[in-house]
C-alpha positions in Angstrom: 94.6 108.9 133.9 94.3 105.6 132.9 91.2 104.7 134.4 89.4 107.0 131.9 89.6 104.5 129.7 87.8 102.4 131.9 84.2 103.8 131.9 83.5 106.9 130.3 83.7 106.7 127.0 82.5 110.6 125.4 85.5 111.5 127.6 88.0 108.9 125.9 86.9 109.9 122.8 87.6 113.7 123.5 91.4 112.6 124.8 91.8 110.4 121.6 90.4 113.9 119.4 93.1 115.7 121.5 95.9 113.1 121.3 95.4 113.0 117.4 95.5 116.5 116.7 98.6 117.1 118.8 100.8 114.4 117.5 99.5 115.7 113.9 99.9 119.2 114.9 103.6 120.1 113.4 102.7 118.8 110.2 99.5 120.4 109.9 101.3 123.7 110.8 104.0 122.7 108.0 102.6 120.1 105.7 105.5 118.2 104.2 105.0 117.2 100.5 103.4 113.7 100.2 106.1 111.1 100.7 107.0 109.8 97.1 106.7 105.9 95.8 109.5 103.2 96.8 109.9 100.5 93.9 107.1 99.5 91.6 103.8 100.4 93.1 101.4 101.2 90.8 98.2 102.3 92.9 100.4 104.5 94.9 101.2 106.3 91.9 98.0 106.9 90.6 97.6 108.6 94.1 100.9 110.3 94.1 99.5 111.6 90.8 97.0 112.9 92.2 99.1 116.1 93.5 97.3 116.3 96.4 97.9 119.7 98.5 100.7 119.0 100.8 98.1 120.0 103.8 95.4 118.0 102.1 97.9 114.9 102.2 98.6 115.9 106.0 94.7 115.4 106.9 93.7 112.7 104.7 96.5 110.9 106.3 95.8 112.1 109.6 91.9 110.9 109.1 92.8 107.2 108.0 95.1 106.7 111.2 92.0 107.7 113.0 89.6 105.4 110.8 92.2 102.6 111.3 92.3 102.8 115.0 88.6 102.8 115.3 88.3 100.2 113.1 90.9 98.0 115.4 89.6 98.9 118.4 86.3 97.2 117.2 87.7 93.9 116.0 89.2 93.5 119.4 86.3 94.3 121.3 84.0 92.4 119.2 86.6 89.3 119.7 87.0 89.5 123.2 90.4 90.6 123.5 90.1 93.6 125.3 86.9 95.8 126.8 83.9 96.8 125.1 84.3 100.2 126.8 88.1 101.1 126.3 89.1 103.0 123.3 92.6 102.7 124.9 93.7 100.6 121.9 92.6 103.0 119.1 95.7 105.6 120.8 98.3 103.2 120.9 97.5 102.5 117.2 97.7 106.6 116.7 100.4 106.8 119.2 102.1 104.3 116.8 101.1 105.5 113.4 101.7 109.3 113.9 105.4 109.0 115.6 106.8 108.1 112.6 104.6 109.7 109.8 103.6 113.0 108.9 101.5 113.0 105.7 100.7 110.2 103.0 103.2 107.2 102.4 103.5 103.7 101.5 104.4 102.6 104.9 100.9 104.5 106.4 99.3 102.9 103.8 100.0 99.9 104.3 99.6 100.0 108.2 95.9 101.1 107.9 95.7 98.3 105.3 97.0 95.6 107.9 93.7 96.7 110.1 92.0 95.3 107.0 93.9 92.0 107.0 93.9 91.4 110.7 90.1 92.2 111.2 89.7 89.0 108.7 91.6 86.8 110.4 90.3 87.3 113.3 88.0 84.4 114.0 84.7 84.6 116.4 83.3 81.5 118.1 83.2 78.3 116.8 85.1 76.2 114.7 88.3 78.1 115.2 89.3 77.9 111.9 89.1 80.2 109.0 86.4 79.7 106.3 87.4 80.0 102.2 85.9 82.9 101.9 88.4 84.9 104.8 91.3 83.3 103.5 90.5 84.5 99.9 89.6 87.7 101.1 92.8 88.3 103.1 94.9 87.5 100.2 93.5 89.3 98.2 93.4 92.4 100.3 97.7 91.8 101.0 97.3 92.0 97.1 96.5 95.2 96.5 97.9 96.6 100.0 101.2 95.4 97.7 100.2 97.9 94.6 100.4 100.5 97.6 104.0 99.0 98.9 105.3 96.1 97.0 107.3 95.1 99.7 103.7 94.8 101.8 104.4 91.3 100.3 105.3 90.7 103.6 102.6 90.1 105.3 102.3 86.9 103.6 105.0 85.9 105.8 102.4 86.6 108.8 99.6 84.7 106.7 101.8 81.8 106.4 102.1 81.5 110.1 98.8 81.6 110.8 97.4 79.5 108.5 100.2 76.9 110.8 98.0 78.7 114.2 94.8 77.6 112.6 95.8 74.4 111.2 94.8 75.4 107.4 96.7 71.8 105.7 93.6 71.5 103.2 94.4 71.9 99.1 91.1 74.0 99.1 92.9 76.3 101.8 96.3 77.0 99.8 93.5 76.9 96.4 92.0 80.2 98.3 94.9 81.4 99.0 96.7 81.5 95.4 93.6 83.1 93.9 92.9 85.2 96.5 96.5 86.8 95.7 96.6 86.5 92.0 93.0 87.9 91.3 94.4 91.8 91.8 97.7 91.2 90.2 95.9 89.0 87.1 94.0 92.6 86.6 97.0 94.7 87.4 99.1 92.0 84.5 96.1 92.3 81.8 96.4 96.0 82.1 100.2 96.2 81.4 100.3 93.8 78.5 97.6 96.0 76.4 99.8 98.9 77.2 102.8 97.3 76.6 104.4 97.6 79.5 104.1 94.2 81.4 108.0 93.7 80.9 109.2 96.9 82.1 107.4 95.8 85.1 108.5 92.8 85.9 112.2 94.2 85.7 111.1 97.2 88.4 109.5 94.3 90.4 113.0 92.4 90.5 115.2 95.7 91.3 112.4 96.7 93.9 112.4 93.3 96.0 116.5 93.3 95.6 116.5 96.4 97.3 117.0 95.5 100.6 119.9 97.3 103.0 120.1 98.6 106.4 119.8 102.5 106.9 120.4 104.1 110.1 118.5 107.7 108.7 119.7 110.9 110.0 118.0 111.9 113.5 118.6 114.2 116.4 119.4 112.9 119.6 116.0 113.6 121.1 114.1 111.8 118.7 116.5 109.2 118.8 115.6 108.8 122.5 112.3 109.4 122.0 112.0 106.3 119.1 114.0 104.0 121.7 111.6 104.4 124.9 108.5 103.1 122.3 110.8 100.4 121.1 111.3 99.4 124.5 108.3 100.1 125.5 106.6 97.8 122.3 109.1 94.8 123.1 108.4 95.1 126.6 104.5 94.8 126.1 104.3 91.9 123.4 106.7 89.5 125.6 104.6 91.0 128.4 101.1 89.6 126.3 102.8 86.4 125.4 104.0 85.1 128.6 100.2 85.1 130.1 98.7 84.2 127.4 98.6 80.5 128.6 95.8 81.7 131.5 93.0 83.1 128.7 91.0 80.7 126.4 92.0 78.7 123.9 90.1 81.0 121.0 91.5 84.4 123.1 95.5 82.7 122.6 94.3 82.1 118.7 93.5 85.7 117.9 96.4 87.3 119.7 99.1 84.9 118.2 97.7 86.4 114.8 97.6 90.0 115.6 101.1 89.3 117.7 102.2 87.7 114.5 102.5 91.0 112.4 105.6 91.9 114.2 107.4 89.7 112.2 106.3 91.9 109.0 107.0 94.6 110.7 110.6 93.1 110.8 111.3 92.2 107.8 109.9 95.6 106.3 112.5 97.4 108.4 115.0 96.4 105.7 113.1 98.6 102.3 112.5 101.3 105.2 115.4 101.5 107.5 116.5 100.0 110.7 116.6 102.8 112.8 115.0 105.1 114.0 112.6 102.1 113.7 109.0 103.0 111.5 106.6 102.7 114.5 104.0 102.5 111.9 105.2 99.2 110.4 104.4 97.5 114.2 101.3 99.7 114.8 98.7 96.7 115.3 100.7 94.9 117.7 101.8 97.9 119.6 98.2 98.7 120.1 97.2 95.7 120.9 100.0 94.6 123.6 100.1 98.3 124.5 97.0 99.0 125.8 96.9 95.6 127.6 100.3 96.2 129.2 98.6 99.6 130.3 95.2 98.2 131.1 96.6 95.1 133.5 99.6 97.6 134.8 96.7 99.9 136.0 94.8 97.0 137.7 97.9 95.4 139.4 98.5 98.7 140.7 95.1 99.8 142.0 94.8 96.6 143.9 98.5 97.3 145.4 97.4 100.3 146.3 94.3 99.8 148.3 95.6 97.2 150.6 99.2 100.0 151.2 96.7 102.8 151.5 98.2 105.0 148.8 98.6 105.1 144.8 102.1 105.5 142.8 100.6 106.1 139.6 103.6 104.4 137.8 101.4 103.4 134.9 99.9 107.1 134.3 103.5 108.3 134.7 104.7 105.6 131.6 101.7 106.7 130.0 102.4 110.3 129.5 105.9 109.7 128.6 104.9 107.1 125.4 102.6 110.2 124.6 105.4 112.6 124.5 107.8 110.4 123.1 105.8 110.1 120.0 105.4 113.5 120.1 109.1 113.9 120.1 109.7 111.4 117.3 
């Protein structure tokens, strides 16, 4: 199965079409209500607002997971890091995304927001560096990911690491990056003082950012099963990507230390969500990422096993289909 996403892509696209709709399909047959906002996050509750449909939640949610993994799958192809012809990368991000949610939330929010981030960072030829304008840019767009999720704050833990993987020691460099963060919260601050309210906010910031704990939510022991074979499948695949790294290029290592660096969001988020069943969504990026590469060399090693033993154990199609089912089962 895996060497479909080799070669022929109308056909990958169909099985992405098919994988989307399935893993979607329970909550578009029984749309739960749109998940409410966590702490002080004032775009997300203009949206929540909104008072969407419960099924109108389900598919505008379902369409941005599909939007953010096309949108990965083209940073990483453009950047080298995997094939120009897989879309292999754009299901693990869905496989990811959809296993833990089911209609419009913070966290999915803020994991199709992260595509956003990463796709900036991302740097192509030469100098490996990042200019003013991307580190503005990605700021800014952690910003108002933040108004989604405050605790989406985050992912300037991830920033801060890469600005140590591309060697950004310049004042101009932190300059970018301290306006690039303020200039959506100076708007979001104007707006509050006229209305009064700027205090009242800062007192929901504190008690939101305090919030931190470690849930173990309520599951059944399938799902819990289900949620522990991707875990161990995800942990398996990034030490997997980061012990070869050493045999691409130099600019290859770069870019997969950032997108590799999001886990460490992901991490830390895992205390406003909860610890376990872990939130797939919050590790999305890298998941897809190391995933598909895990699958992608996995297949290879095997094929070339196989045609000097004269038969195939299609180990890596077997994995495959159980991650797919897993995240079903989630």
């Amino acid at each position: 199965m895996l060497r479909l996403f080799e070669k022929n892509t109308g056909l990958q696209a169909v099985l992405v079409t098919l994988a989307l709709v399935l893993l979607w399909l329970p909550s578009l047959l029984a749309p739960p209500p749109m998940e409410p906002s966590t702490g002080e996050a004032p775009l997300y509750g203009l949206l929540f607002g909104l008072s969407l449909p419960p099924l109108a939640a389900v598919i505008v949610a379902m369409l941005l997971v599909l939007v953010g993994g096309l949108l990965l799958n083209l940073k990483l192809a453009t950047n080298g890091l995997v094939s120009q012809n897989t879309l292999l990368p754009t299901l693990m991000y869905i496989v990811a995304m959809s296993a833990t949610e089911s209609t419009l939330s913070p966290t999915l929010l803020t994991g199709v927001a992260s595509v956003g981030v990463i796709g900036i960072l991302l740097v192509h030829g030469t100098p490996m560096t990042l200019t003013t304008n991307k580190i503005c840019n990605s700021r800014a767009l952690i910003g108002i990911t933040s108004m989604f999720y405050l605790p989406a704050l985050a992912l300037l833990l991830t920033y801060l690491l890469v600005t140590i993987n591309y060697r950004l020691y310049r004042w101009r460099d932190y300059a970018a990056m301290l306006l690039g963060l303020l200039a959506p919260y100076i708007a979001l601050w104007c707006t509050l003082f006229m209305h009064g309210t700027l205090d009242s906010y800062w007192l929901a910031v504190a008690d939101s950012l305090s919030g931190i704990g470690l849930v173990l939510a309520p599951t059944d022991t399938l799902g819990t099963l289900a949620n522990a074979v991707i875990v161990l499948f995800m942990a398996v695949s990034i030490f997997s990507v980061w012990a070869k790294m050493g045999k691409n290029t130099l600019l290859w290592q770069k870019n997969a230390t950032s997108l590799m660096l999001l886990t460490m969001t992901g991490v830390l988020l895992l205390f406003y969500t909860q610890l376990f069943p872990l939130r797939l969504s919050l590790f999305a990026i890298p998941f897809a990422f190391c995933g598909a590469l895990r699958f992608i060399m996995g297949a290879k090693r095997s094929k070339s096993r196989s045609s000097s033993r004269k038969f195939h154990i299609p180990v890596f199609d077997l994995l495959f289909i159980i991650i797919l089912i897993a995240a079903f089962l989630c």
